[in-house]
MOPAC internal coordinates of N, CA, C and O (Angstrom, degrees):
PM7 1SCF
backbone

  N    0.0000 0     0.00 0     0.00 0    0    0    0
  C    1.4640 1     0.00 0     0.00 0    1    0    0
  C    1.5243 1   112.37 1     0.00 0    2    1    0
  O    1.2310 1   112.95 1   126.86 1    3    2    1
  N    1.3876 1   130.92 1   -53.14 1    3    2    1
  C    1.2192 1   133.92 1   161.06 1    5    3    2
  C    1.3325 1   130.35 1   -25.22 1    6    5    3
  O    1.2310 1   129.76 1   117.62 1    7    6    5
  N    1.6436 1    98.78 1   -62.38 1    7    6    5
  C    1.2537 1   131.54 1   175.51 1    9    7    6
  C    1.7616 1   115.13 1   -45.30 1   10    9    7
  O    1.2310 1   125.38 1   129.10 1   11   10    9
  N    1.5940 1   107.27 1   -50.90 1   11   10    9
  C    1.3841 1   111.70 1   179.56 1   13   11   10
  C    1.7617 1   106.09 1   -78.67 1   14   13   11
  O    1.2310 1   116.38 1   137.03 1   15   14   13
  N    0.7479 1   124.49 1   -42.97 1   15   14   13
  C    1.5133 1   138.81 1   153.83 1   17   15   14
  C    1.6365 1   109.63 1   -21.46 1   18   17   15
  O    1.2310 1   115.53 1    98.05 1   19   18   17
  N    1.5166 1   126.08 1   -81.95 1   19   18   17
  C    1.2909 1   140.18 1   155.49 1   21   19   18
  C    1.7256 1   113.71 1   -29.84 1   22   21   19
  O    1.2310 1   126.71 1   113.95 1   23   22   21
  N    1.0045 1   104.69 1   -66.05 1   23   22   21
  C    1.8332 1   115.14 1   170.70 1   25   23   22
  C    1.3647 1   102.50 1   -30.52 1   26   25   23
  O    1.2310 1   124.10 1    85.69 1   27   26   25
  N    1.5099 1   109.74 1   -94.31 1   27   26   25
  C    1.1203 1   125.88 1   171.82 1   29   27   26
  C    1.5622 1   122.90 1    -7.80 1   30   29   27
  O    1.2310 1   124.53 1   127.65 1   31   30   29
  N    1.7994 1   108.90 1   -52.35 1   31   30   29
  C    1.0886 1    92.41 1   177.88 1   33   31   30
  C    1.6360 1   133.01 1  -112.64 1   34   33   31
  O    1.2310 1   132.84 1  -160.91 1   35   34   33
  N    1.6202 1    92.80 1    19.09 1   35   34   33
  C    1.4184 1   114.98 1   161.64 1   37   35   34
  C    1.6173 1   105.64 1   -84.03 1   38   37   35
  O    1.2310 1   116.32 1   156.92 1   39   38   37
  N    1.0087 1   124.60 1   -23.08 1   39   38   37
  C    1.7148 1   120.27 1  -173.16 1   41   39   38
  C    1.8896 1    86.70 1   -81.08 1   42   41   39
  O    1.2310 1   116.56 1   133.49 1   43   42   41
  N    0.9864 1   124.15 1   -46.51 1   43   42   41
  C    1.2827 1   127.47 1  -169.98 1   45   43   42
  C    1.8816 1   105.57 1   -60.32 1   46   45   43
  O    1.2310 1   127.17 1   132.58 1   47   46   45
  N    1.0722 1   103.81 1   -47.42 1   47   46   45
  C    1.5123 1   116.13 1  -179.44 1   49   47   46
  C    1.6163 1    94.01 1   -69.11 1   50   49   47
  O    1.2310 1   110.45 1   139.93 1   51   50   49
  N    0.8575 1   135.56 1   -40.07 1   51   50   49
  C    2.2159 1   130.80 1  -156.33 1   53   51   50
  C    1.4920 1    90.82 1   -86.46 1   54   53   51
  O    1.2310 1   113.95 1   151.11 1   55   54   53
  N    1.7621 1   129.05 1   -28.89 1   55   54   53
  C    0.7649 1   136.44 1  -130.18 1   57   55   54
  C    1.5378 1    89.06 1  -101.27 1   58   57   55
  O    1.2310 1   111.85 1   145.05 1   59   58   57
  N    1.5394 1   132.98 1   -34.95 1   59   58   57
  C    1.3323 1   153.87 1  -177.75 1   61   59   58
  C    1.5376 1    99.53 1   -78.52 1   62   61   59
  O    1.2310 1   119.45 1   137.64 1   63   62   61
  N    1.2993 1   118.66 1   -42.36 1   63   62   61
  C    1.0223 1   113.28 1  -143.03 1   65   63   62
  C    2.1103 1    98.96 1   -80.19 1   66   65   63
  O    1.2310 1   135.11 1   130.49 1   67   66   65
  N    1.8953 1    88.37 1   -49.51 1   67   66   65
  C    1.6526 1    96.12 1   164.65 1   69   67   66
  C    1.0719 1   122.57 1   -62.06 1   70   69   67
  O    1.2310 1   107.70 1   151.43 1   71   70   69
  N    1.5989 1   140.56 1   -28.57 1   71   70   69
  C    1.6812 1   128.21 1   161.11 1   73   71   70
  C    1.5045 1    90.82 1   -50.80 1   74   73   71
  O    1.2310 1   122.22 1   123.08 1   75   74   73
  N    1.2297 1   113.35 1   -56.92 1   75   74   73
  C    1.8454 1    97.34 1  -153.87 1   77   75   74
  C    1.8866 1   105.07 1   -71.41 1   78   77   75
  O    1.2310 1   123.10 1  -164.66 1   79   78   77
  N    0.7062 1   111.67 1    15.34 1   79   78   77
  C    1.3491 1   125.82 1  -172.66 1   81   79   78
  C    1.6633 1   117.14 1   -99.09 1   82   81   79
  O    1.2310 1   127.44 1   128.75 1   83   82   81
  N    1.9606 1   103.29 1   -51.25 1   83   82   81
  C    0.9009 1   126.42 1  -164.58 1   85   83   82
  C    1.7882 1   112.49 1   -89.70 1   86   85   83
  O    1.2310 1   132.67 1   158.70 1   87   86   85
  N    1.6621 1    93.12 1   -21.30 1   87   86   85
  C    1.3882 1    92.75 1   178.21 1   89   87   86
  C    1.8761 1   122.76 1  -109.90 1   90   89   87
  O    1.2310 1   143.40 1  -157.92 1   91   90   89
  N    1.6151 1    72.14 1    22.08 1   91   90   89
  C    2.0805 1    89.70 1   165.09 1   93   91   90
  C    1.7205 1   123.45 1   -69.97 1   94   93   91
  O    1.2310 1   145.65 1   111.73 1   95   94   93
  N    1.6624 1    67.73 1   -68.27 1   95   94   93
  C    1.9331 1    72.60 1  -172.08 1   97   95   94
  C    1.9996 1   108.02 1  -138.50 1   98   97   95
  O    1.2310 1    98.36 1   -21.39 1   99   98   97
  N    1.0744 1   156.36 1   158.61 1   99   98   97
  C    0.8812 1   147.94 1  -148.88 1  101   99   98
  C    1.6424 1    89.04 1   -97.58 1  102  101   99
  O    1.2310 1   106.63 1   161.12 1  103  102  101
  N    1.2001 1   142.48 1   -18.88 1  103  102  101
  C    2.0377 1   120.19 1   144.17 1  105  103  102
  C    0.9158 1    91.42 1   -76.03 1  106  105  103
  O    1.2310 1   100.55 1   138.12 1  107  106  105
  N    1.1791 1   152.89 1   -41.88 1  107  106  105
  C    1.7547 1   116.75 1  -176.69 1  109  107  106
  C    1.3927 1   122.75 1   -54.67 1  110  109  107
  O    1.2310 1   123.09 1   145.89 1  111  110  109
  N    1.2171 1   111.69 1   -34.11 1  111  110  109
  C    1.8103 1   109.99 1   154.97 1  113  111  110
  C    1.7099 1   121.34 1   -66.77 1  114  113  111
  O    1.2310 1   131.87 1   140.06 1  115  114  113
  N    1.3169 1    94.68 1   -39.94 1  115  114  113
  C    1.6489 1    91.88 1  -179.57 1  117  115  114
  C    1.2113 1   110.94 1   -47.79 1  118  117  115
  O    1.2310 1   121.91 1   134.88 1  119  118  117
  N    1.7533 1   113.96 1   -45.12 1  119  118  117
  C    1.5131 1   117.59 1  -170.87 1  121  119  118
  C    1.2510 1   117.25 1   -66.17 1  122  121  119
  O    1.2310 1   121.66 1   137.88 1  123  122  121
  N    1.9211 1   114.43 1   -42.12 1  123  122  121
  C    1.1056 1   119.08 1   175.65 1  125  123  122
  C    1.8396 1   131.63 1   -46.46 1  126  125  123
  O    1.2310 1   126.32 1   142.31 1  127  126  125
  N    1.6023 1   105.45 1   -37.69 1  127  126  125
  C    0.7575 1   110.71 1   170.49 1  129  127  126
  C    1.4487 1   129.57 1   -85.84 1  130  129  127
  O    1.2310 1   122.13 1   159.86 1  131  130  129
  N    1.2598 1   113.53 1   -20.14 1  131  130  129
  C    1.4626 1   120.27 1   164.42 1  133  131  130
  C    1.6140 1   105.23 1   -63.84 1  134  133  131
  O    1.2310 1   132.31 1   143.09 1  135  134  133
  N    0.8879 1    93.82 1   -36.91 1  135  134  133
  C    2.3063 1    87.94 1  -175.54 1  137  135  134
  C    1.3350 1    95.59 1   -62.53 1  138  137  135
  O    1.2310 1   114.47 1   111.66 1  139  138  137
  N    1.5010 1   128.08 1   -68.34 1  139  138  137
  C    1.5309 1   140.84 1  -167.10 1  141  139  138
  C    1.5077 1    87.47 1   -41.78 1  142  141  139
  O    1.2310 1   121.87 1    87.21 1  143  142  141
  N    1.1544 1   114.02 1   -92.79 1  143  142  141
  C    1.6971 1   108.04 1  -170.16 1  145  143  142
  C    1.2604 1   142.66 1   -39.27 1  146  145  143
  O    1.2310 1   123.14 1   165.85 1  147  146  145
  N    1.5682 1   111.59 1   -14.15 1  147  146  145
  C    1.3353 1   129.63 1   173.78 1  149  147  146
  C    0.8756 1   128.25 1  -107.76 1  150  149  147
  O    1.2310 1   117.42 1   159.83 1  151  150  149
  N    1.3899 1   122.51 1   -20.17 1  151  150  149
  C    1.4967 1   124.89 1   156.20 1  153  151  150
  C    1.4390 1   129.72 1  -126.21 1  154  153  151
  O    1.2310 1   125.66 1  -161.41 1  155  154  153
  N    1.5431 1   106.74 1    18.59 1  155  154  153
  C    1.5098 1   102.67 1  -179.79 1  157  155  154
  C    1.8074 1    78.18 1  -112.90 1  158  157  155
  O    1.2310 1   131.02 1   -13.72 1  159  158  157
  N    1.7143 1    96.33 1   166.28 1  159  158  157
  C    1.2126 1   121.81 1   171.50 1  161  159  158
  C    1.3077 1   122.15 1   -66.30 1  162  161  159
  O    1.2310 1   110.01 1   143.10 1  163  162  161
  N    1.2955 1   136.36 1   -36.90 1  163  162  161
  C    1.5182 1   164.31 1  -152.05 1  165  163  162
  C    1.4815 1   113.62 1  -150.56 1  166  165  163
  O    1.2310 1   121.27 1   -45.13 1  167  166  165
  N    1.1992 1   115.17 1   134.87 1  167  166  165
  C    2.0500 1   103.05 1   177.81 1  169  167  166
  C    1.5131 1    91.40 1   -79.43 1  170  169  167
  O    1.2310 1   117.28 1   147.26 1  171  170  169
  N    1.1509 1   122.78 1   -32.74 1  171  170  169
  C    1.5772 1   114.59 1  -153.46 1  173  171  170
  C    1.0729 1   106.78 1   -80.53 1  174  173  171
  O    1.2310 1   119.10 1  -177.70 1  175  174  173
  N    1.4982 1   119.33 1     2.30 1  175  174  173
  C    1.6947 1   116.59 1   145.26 1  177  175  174
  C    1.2431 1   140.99 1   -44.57 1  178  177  175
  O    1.2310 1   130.99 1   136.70 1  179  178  177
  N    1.1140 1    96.40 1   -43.30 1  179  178  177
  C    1.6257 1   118.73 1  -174.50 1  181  179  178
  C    1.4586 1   109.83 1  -106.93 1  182  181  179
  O    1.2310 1   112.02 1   -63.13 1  183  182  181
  N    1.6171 1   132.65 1   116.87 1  183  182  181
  C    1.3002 1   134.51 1  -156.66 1  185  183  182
  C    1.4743 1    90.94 1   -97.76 1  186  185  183
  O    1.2310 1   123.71 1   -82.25 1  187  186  185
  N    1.4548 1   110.50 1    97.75 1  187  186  185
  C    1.6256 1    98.37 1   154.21 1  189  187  186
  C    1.5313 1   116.43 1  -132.15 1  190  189  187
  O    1.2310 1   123.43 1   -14.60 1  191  190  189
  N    1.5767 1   111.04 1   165.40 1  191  190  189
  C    1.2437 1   102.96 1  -163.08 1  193  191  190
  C    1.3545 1   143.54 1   -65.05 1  194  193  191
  O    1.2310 1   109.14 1   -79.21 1  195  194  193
  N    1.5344 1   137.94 1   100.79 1  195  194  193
  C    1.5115 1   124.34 1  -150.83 1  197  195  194
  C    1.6563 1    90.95 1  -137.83 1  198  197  195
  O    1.2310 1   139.26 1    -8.61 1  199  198  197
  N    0.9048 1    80.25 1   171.39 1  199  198  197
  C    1.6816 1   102.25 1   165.05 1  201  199  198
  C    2.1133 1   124.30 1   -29.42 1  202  201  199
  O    1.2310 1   132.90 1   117.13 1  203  202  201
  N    1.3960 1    92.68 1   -62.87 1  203  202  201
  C    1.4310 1    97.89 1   160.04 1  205  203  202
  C    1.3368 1   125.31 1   -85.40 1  206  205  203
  O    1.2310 1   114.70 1  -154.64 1  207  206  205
  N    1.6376 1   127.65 1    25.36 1  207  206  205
  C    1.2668 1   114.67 1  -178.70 1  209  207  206
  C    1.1117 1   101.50 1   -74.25 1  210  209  207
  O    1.2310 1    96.35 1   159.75 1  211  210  209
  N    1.5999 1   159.36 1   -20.25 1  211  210  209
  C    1.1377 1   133.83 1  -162.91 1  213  211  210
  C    1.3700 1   110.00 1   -88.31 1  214  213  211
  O    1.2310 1   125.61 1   143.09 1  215  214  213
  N    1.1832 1   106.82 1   -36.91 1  215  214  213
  C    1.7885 1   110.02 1   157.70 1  217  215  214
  C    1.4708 1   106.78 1   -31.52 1  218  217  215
  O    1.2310 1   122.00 1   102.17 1  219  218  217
  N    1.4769 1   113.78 1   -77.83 1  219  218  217
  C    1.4200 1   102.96 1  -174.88 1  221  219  218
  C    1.2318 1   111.45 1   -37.78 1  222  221  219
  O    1.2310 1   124.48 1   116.08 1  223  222  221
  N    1.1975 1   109.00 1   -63.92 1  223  222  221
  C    1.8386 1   111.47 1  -156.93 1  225  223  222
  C    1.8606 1   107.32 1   -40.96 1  226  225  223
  O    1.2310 1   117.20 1   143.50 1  227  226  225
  N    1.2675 1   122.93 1   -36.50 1  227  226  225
  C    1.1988 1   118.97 1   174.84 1  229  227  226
  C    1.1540 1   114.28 1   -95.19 1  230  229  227
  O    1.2310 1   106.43 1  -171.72 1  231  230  229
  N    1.6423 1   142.82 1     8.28 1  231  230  229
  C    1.1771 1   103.93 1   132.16 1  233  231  230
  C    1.4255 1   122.18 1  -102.54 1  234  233  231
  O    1.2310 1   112.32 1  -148.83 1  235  234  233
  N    1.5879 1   132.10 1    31.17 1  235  234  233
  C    0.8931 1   133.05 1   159.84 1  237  235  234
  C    2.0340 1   125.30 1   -92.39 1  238  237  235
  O    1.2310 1   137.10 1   166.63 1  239  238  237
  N    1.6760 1    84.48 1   -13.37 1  239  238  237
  C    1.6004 1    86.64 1  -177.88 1  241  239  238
  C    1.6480 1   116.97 1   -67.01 1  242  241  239
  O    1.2310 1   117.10 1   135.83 1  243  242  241
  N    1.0327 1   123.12 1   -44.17 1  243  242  241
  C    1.7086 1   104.76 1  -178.83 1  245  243  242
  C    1.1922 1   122.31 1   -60.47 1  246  245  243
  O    1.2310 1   125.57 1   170.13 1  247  246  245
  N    1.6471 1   106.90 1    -9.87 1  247  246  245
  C    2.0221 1    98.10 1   170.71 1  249  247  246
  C    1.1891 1   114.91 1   -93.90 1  250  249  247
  O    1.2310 1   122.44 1   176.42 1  251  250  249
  N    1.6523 1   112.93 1    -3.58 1  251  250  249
  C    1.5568 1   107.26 1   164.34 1  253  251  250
  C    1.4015 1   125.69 1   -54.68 1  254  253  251
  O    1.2310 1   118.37 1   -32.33 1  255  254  253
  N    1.2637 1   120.71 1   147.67 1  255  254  253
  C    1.7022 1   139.02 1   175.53 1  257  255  254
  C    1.4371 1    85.23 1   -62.54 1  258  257  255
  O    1.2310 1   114.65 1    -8.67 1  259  258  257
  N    1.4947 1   127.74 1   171.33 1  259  258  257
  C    1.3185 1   156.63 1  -162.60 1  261  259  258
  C    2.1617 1    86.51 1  -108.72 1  262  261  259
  O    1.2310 1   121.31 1   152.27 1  263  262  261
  N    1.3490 1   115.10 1   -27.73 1  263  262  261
  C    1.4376 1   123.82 1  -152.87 1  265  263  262
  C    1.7674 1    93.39 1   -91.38 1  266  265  263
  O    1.2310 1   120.00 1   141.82 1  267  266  265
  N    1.5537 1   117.61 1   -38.18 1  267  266  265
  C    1.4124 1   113.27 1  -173.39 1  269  267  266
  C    1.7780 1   100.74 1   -78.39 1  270  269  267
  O    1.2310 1   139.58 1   -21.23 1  271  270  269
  N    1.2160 1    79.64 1   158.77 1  271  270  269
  C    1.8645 1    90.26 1  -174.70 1  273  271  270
  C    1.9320 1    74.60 1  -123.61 1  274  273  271
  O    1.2310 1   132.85 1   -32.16 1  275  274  273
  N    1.8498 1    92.78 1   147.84 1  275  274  273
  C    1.3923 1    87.63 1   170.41 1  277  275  274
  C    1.5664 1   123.43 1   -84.80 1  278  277  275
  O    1.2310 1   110.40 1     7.64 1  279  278  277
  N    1.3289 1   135.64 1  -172.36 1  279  278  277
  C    1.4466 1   122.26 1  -177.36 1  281  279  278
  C    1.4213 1   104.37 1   -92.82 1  282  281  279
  O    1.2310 1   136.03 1   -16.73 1  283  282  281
  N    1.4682 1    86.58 1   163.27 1  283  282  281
  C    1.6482 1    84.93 1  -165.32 1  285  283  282
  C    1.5330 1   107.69 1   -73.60 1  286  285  283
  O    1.2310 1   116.16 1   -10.30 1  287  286  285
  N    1.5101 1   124.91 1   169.70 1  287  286  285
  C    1.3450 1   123.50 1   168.05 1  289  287  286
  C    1.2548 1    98.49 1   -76.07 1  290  289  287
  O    1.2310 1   128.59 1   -49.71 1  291  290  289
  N    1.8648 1   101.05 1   130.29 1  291  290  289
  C    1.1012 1   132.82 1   161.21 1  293  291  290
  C    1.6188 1   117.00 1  -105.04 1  294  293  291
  O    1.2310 1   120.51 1   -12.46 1  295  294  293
  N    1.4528 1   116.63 1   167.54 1  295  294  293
  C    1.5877 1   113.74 1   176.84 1  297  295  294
  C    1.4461 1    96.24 1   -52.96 1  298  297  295
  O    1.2310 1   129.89 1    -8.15 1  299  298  297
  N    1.5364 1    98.53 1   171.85 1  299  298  297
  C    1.7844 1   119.82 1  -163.18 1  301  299  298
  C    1.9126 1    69.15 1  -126.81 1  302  301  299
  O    1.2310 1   140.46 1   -45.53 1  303  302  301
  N    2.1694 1    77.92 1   134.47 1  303  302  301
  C    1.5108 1    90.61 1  -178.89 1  305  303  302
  C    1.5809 1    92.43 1  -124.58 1  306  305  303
  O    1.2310 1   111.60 1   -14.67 1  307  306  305
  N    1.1259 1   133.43 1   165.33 1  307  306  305
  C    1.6854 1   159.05 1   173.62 1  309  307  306
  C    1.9911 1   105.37 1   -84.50 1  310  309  307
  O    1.2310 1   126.53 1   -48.94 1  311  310  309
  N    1.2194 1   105.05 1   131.06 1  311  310  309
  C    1.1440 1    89.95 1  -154.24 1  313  311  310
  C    2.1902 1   103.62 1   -93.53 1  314  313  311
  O    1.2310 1   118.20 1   -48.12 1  315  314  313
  N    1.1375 1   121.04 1   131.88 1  315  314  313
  C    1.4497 1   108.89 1  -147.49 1  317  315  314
  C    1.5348 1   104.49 1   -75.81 1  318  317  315
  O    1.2310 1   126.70 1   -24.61 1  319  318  317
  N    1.2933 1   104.72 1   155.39 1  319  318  317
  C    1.3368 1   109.24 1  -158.81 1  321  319  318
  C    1.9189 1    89.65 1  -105.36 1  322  321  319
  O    1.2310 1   129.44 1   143.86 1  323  322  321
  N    1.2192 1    99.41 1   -36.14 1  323  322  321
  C    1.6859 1   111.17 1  -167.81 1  325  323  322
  C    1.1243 1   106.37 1  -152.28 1  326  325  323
  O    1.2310 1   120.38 1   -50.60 1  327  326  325
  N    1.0647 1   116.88 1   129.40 1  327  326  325
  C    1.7960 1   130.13 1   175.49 1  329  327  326
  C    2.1736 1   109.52 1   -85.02 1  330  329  327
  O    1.2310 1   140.37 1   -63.67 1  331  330  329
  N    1.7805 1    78.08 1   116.33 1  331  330  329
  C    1.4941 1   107.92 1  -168.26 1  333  331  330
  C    1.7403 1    99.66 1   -54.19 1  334  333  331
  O    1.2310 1   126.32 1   -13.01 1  335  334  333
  N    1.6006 1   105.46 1   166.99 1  335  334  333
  C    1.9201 1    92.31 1   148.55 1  337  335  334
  C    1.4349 1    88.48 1    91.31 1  338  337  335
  O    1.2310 1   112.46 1   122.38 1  339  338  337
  N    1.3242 1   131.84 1   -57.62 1  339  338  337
  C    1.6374 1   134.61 1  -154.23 1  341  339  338
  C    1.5526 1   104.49 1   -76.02 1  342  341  339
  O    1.2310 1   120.03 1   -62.98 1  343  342  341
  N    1.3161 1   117.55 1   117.02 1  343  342  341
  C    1.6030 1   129.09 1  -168.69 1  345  343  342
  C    2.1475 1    97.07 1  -112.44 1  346  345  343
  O    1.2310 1   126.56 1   -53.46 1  347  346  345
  N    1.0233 1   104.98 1   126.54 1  347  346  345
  C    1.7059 1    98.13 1   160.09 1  349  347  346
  C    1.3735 1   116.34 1   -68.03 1  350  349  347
  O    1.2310 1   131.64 1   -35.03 1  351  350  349
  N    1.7762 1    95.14 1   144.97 1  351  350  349
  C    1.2479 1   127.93 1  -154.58 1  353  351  350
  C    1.9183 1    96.45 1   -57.27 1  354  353  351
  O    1.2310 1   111.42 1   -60.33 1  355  354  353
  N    1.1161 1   133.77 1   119.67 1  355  354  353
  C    1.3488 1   117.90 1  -178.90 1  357  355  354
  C    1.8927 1   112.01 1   -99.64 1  358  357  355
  O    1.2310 1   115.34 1   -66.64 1  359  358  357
  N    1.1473 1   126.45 1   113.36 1  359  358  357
  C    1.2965 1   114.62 1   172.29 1  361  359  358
  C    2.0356 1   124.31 1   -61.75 1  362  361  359
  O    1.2310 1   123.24 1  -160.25 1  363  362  361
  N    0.8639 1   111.40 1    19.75 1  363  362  361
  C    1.3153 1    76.22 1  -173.13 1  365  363  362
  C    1.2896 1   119.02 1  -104.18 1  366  365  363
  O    1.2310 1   121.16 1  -152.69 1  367  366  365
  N    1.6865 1   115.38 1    27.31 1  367  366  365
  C    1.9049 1   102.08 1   154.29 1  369  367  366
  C    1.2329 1   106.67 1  -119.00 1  370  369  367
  O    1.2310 1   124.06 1  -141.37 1  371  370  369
  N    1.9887 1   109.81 1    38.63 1  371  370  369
  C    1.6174 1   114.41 1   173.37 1  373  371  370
  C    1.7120 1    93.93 1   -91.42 1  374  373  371
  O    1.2310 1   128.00 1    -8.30 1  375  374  373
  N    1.3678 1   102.21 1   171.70 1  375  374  373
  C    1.1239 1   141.67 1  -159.64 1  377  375  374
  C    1.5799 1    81.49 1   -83.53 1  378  377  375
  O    1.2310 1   121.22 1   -43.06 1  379  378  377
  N    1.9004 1   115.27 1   136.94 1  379  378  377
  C    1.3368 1    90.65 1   158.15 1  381  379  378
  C    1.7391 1    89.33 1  -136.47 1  382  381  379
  O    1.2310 1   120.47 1    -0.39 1  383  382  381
  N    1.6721 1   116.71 1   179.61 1  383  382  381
  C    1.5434 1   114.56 1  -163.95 1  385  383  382
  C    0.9440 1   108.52 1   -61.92 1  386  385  383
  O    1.2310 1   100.35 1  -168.37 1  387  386  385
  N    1.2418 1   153.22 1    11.63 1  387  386  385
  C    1.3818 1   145.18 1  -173.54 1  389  387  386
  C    1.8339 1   111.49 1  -116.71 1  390  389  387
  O    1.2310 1   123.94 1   179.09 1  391  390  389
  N    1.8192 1   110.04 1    -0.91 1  391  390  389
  C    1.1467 1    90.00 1   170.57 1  393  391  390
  C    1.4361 1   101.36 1  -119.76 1  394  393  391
  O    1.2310 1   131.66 1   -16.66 1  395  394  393
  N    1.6366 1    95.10 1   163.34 1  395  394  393
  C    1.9443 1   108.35 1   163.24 1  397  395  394
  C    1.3050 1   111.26 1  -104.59 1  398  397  395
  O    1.2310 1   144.73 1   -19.19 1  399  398  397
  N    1.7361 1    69.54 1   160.81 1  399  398  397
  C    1.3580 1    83.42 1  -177.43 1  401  399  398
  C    1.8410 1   114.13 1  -112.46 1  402  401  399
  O    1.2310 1   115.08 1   -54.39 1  403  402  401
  N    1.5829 1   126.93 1   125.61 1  403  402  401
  C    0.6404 1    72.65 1  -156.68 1  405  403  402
  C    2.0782 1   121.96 1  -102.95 1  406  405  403
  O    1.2310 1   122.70 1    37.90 1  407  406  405
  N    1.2445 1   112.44 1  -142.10 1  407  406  405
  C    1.3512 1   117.77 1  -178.68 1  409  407  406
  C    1.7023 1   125.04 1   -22.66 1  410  409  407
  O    1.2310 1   134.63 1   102.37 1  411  410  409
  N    1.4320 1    89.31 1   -77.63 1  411  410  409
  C    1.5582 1    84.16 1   170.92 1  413  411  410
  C    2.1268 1   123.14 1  -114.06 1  414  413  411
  O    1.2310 1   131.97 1  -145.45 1  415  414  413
  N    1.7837 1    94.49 1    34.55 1  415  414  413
  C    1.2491 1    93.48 1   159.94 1  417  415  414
  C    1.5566 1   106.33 1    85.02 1  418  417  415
  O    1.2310 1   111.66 1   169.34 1  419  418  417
  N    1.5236 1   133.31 1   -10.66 1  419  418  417
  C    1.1315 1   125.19 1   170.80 1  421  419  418
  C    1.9572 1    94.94 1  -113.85 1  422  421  419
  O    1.2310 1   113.93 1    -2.90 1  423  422  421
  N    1.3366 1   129.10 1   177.10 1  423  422  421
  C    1.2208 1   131.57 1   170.77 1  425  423  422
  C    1.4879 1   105.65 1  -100.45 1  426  425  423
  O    1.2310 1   107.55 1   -69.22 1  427  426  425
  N    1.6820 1   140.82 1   110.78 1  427  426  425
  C    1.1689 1   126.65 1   155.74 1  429  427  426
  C    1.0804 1   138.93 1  -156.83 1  430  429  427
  O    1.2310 1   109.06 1   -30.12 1  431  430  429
  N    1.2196 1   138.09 1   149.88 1  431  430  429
  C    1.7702 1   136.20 1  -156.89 1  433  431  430
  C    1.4347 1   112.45 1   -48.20 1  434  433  431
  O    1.2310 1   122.14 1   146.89 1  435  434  433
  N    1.5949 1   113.50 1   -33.11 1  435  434  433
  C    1.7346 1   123.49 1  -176.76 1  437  435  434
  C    1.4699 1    95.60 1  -114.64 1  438  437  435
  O    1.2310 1   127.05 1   -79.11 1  439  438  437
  N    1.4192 1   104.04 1   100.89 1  439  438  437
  C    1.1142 1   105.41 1   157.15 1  441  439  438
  C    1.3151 1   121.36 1  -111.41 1  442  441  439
  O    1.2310 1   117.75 1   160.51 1  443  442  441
  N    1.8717 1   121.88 1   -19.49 1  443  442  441
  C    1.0965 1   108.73 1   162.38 1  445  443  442
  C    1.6882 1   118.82 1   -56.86 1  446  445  443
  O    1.2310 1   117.89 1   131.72 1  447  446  445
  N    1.6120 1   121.63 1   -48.28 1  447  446  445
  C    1.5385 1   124.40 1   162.95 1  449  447  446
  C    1.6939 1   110.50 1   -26.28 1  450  449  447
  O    1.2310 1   124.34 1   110.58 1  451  450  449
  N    1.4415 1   109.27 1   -69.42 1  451  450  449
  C    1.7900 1   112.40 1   173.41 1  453  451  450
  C    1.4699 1   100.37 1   -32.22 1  454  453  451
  O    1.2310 1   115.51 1    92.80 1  455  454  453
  N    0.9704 1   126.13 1   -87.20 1  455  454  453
  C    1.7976 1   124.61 1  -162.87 1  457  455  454
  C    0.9237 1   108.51 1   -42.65 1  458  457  455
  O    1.2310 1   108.32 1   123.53 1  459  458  457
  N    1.9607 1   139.44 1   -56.47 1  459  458  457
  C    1.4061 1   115.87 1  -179.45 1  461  459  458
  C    1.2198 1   125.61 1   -45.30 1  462  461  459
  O    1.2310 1   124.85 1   132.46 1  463  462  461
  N    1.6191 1   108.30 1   -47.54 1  463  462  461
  C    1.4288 1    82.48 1  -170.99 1  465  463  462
  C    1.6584 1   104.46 1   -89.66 1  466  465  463
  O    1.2310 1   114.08 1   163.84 1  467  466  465
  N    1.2161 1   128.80 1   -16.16 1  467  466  465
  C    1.9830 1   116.36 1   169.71 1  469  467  466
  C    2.1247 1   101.15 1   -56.98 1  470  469  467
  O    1.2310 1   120.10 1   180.00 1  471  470  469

């Protein structure tokens, strides 16, 4: 009982935090919505701004307090399908088994000189 109690009002808190998130900068929505979708159970947990938010908003208005004012209209964002910008990781200035490395991590002709003074 607690537990759903607490939930509840951590989804409510993540839920403030991604509108205010989402209505920064257009990655601040990207991100917002990447969190909602990736780690909540349901998107329609997390109220952020899309296309059907006004839907929500009316069926969320009769459980509003008389004390909340709703948020103001903000731009209407598209809800992201894939986060732009993100390139795969490419190896090729990794290390592969065939090279050394060497002694003390720089390459050079004096390396006995390097050690005295390291």
């Amino acid at each position: 009982p607690w537990l759903v109690g607490w939930w509840d009002q951590f989804k409510r808190m993540l839920n403030r935090e991604l509108t205010h998130l989402s209505e920064m900068s257009r990655s601040g929505n990207q991100v917002s919505e990447y969190i909602s979708t990736t780690f909540l159970d349901k998107q329609n947990e997390v109220d952020i701004p899309s296309p059907t938010m006004k839907d929500h908003e009316k069926q969320q208005a009769p459980r509003q307090r008389p004390s909340q004012q709703p948020p103001p209209p903000g731009p209407q964002f598209q809800p992201m399908s894939q986060i732009t910008g993100v390139k795969k990781l490419m190896h090729s200035s990794s290390l592969n088994e065939d090279s050394s490395i060497p002694r003390f991590g720089v390459k050079t002709d004096q390396e006995e000189l390097l050690a005295q003074e390291l």
